[in-house]
C-alpha positions as CSV (number, residue, x, y, z in Angstrom):
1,X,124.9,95.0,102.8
2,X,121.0,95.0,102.4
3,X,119.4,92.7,99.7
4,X,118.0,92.9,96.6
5,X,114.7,92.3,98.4
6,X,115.0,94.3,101.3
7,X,117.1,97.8,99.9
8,X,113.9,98.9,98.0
9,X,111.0,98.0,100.7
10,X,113.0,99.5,103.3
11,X,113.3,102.6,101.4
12,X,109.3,102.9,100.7
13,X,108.2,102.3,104.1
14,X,110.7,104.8,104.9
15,X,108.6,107.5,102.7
16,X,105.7,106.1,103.3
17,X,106.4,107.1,106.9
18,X,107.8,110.5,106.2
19,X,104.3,110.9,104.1
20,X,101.7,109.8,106.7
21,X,102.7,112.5,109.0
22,X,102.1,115.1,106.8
23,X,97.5,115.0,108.2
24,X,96.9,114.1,104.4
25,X,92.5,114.2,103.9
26,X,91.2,110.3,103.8
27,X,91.2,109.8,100.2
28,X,94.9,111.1,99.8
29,X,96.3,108.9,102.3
30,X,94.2,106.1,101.2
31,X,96.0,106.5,98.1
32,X,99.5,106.5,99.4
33,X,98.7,103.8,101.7
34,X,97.7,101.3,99.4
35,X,100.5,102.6,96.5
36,X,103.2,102.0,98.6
37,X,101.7,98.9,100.2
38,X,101.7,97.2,96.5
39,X,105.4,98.8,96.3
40,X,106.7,97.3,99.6
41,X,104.8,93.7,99.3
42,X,105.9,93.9,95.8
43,X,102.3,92.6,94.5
44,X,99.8,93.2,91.6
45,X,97.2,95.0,94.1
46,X,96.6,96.2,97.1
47,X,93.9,97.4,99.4
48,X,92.2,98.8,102.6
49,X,88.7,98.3,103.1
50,X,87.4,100.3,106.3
51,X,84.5,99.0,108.5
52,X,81.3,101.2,107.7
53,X,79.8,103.4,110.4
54,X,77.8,100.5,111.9
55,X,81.1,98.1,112.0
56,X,79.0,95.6,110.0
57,X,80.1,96.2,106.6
58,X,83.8,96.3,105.0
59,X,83.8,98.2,102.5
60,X,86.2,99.1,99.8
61,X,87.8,102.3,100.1
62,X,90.9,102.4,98.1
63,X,92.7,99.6,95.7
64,X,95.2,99.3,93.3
65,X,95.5,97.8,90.1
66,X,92.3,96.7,87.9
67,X,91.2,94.2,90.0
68,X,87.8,94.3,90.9
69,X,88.0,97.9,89.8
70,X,84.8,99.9,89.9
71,X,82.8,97.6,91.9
72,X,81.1,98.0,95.2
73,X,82.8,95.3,97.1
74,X,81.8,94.7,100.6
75,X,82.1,91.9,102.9
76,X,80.5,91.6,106.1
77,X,82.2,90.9,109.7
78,X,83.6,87.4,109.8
79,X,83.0,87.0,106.1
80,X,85.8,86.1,104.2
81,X,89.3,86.0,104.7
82,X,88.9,90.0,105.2
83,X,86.5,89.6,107.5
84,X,87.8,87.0,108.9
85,X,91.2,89.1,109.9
86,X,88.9,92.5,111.6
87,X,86.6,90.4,113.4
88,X,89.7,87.7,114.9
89,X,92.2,90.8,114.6
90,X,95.0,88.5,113.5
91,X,96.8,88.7,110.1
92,X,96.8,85.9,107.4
93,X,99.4,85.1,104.6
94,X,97.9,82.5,102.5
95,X,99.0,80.4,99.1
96,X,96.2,79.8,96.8
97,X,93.4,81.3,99.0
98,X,90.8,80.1,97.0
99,X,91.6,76.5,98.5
100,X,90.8,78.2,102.3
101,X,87.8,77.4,103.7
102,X,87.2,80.9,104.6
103,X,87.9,82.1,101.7
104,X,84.5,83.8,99.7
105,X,84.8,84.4,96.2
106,X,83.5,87.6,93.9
107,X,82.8,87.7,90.6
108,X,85.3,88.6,88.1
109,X,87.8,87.8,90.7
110,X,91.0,85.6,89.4
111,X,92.5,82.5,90.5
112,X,95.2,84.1,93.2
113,X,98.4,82.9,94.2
114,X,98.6,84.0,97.5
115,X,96.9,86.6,100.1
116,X,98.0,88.5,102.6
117,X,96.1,90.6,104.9
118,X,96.4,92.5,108.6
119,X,93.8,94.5,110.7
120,X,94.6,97.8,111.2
121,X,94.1,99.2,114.6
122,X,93.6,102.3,116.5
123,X,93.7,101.8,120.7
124,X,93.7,97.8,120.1
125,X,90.3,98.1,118.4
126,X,90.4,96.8,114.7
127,X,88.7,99.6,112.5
128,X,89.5,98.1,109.1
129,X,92.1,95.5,107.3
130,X,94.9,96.4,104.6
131,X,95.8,93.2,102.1
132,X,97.7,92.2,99.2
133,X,97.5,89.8,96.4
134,X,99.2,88.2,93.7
135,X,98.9,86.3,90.6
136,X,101.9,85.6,90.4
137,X,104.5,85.3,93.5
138,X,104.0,83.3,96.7
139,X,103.9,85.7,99.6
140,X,105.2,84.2,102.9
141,X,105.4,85.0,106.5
142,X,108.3,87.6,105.9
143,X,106.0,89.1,103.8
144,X,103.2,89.5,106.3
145,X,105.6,91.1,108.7
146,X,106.1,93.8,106.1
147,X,102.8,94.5,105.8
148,X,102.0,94.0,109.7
149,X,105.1,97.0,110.1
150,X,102.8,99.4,107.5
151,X,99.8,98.8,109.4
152,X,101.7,100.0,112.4
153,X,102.9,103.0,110.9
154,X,99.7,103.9,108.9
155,X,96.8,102.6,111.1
156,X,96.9,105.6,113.7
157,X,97.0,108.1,110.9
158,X,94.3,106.6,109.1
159,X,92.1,106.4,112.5
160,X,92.8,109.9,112.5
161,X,91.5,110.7,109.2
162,X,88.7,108.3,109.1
163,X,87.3,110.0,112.4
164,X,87.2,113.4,110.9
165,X,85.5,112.1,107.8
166,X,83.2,110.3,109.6
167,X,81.8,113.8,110.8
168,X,80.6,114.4,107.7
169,X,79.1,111.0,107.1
170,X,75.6,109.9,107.3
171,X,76.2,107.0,109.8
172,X,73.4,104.9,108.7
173,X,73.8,105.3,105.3
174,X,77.7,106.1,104.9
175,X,76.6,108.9,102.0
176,X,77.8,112.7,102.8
177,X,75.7,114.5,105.3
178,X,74.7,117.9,104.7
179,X,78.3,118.9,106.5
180,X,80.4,116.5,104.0
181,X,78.5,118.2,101.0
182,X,79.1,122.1,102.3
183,X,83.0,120.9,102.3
184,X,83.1,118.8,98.9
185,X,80.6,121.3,97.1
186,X,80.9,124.0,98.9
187,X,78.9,127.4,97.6
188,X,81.8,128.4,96.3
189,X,80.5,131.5,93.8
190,X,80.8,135.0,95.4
191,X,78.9,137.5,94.2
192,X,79.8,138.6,90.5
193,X,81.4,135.5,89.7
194,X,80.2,133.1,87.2
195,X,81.2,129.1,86.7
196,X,82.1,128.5,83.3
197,X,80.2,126.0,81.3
198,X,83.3,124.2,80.2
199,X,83.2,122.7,84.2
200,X,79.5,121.6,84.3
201,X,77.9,119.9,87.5
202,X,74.3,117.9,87.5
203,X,72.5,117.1,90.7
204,X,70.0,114.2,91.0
205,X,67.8,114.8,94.0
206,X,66.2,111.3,94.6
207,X,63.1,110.4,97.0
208,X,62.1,107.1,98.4
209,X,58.5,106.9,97.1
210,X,56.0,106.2,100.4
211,X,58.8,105.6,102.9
212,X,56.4,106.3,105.3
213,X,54.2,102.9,104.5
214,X,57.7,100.9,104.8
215,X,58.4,102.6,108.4
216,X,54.6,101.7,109.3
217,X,54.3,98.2,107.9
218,X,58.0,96.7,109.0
219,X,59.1,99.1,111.9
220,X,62.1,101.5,111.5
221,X,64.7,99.0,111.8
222,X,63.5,97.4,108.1
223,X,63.3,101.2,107.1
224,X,66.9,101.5,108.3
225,X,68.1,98.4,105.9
226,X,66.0,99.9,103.0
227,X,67.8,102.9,103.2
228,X,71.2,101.4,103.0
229,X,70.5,99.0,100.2
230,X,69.2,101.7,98.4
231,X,72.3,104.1,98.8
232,X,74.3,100.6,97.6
233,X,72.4,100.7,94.5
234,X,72.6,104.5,93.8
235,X,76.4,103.9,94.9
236,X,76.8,101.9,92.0
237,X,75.1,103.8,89.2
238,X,77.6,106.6,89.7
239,X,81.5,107.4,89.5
240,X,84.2,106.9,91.5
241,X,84.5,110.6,92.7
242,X,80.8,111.1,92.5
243,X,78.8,111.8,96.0
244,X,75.9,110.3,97.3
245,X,74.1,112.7,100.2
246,X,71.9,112.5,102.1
247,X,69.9,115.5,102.8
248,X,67.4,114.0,105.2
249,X,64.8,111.1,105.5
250,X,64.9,109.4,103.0
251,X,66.0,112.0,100.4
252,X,69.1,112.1,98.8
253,X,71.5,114.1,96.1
254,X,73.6,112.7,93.9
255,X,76.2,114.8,93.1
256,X,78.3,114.6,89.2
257,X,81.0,116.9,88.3
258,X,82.1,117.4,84.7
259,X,78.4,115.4,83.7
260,X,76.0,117.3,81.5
261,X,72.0,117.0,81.6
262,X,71.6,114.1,79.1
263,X,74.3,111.9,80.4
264,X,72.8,112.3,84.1
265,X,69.7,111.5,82.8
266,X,70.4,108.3,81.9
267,X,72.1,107.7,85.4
268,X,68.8,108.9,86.8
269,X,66.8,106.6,85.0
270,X,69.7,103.5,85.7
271,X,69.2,104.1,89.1
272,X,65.5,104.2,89.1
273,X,65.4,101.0,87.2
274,X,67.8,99.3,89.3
275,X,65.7,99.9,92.5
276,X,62.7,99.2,91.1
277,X,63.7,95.4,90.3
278,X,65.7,94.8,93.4
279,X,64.5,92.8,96.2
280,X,65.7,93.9,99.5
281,X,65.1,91.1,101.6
282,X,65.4,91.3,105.5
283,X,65.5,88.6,108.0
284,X,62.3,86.9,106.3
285,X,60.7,89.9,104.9
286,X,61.2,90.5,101.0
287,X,60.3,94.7,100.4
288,X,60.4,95.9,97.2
289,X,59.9,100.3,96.5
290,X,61.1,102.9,94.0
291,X,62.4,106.1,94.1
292,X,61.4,109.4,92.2
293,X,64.5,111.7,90.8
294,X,64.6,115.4,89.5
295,X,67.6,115.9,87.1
296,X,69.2,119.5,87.3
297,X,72.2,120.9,85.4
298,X,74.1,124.4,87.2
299,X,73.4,127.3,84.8
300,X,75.6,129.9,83.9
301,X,75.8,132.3,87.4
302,X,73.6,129.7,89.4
303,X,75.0,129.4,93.1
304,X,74.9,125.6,94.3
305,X,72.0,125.8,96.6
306,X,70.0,127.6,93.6
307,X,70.8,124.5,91.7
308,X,69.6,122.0,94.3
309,X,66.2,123.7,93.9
310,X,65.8,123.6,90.7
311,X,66.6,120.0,91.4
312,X,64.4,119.8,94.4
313,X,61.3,121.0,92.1
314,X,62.2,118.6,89.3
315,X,61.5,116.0,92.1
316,X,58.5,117.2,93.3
317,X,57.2,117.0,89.2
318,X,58.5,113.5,89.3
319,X,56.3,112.7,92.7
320,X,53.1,114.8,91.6
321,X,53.4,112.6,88.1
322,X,52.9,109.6,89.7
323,X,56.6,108.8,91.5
324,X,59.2,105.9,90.0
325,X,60.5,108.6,87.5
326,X,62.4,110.9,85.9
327,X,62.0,114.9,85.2
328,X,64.5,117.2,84.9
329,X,64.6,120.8,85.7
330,X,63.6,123.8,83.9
331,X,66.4,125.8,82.4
């Protein structure tokens, strides 16, 4: 007869493997992934981070649990125990990990028990690592196997999705491209139809104020880096299920279902204030710029590209007014 231990994981990785066939989009299979990876390792949390579209970055893309919850985690290549695992391509199981040398910690992170982590691959090439950990139980190698078994079962799947979500990703940036937007928010209204006001949705079109001088003084490849930090910082001003696109350039939408003007207001003017004080240092150069915003709310009737304009000529207030600020759009 099967264990007590081994009846109940064997049954999840069975569904788990009757579920990963169905072509699930990224963010749904993330989500079973990582539900039934905390289910078979029996753990507190769970998570796969994915290697951004420059394989530089890991970045968070789906967890369980509360830890760490809402926070931009990334870790580069070779960082970490995560980064570590994609850049060696070899698993770890470790017992209090914060005793490894390798081992980076985050804040708000707690004092772990053990770690467990395994690269998952598609055609031998690490794309991204899936891990556990626990506060409370010592994981050991069995465990690893388990969770070296879902990688094998998940990882081509999730190849497969990441690869048609990267189509409609800005690589530089990872924020939506103008393809990734028409499918999230797509112009849904037909003629004659009308949104109700009870499911509102604000735009935030942002600008980089005098990219231009940034290109011209530091070369494109600094521009490059200033354009991903800043996408990190508008990343974190908004929701989990909030977009970040970008149109072109250095312009960007932010996109907030369910948020009316005044609340997006105030995520406008967080995210202005947050540039405005970072420094974005790279190799030995420290840049600091701001960013301009128009604020526009969809009106009764108003089709989505109607509402980006309105956004689009809140921005160009904001510029004409002297940049690093805030307007929002005429009703």
């Amino acid at each position: 007869m099967l264990g007590a231990r081994v009846k109940p994981r064997l049954q999840a990785l069975t569904e788990l493997a009757n579920v990963v066939q169905g072509r699930l989009p990224i963010d749904e299979l993330l989500e079973c992934v990582v539900q039934h990876t905390a289910e078979v390792m029996q753990v507190e949390h769970a998570s796969v981070r994915l290697l951004d579209p420059s394989r530089r970055y890991l970045v968070a893309a789906r967890r369980t649990g509360t830890l760490m919850a809402g926070q931009a985690v990334e870790f580069k290549r070779g960082e970490g125990l995560l980064g570590w695992i994609v850049e060696h391509g070899e698993g770890l199981c470790i017992v209090d990990p914060a005793s490894d040398p390798r081992y980076v910690s985050r804040p708000g992170t707690p004092r772990l028990e053990s770690f467990a982590g395994t690269p998952l691959f598609a055609a031998s090439r690490a794309f991204g690592v899936l891990s556990a950990i626990s506060e409370k139980r010592r994981m050991d190698e069995e465990d690893l196997m388990y969770m070296q078994l879902i990688a094998a079962i998940c990882g081509p799947q999730l190849e497969i999705a990441r690869l048609s979500h990267l189509t409609q990703v800005d690589p530089l940036t990872g924020s939506l491209n103008r393809r990734g937007f028409d499918r999230v928010y797509p112009d849904e209204i037909a003629d004659g139809e009308t949104p109700t006001m009870a499911d509102p949705l604000t735009v935030i079109e942002v600008d980089i104020d005098h990219f231009k001088r940034v290109n011209d003084a530091h070369g494109h490849a600094v521009g490059d880096e200033v354009l991903r930090q800043v996408v990190r910082i508008l990343g974190r001003a908004i929701r989990a299920g909030d977009e970040v696109v970008r149109l072109g350039g250095e312009e960007f939408l932010l996109v907030l279902p369910d948020v009316r003007l005044d609340r997006a207001l105030a995520v406008a003017e967080r995210a202005r204030h947050e540039v405005e004080q970072s420094e974005i240092r790279v190799g030995g150069e420290s840049i600091r710029v701001t960013i301009s915003l128009g604020v526009a709310e969809r009106q009764l009737g108003e089709r989505r590209d109607e509402l980006v304009a309105r956004a689009d000529e809140a921005l160009y207030a904001a510029k004409a007014a002297g940049r690093n600020r805030v307007v929002a759009a005429r009703s």
